[in-house]
N, C-alpha and C positions, 0 to 999 in steps of 0.2 A: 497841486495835488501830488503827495508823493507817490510811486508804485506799491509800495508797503498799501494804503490807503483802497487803491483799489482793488489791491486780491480780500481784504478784506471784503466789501461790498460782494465780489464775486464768490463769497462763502456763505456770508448771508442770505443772496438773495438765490445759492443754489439749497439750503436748508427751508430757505420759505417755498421752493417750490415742492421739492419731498414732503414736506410738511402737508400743500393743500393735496395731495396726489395721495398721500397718504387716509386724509379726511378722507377724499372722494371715492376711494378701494372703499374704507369703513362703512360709508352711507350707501353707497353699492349694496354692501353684504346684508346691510336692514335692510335695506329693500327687497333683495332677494327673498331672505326669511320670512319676510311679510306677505311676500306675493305668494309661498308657499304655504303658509301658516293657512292663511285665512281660509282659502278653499277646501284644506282638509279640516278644518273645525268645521267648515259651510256640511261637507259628505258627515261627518261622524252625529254632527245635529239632524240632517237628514234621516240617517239611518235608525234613530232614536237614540243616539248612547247617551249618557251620562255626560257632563259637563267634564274636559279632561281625560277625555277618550279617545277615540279613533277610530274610527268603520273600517273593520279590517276584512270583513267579507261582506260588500254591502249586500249581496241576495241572501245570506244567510240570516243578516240583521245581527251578527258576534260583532262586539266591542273589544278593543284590547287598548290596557293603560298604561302609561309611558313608567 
């Protein structure tokens, strides 16, 4: 093997790691949004509003839309 040969490999396999680190930030940040999403569609259905709304004062039972 020449040296040339392996700095190659050592660029590769530092791209393939950015690469999954990169994925795994991404799938993070759905999850995040997902874990946030749902609970307040769970409050804004509670509260009565319309599909695509939001409970913005749930004792008052006022809806406000994005």
């Amino acid at each position: 093997m020449t040296h040339h040969h392996s700095r190659e490999e050592k660029t590769i396999t530092s791209i393939a790691v950015i690469a999954i680190v990169a994925a795994l930030a991404v799938l993070g940040i759905v999850v995040v949004m997902v874990a946030v999403t749902i609970p307040l569609h769970q409050q804004a259905e509670a509260a009565g509003c319309a599909n695509g709304s939001h409970a913005f004062f749930q004792s008052r039972g006022s809806c406000f839309h994005p």
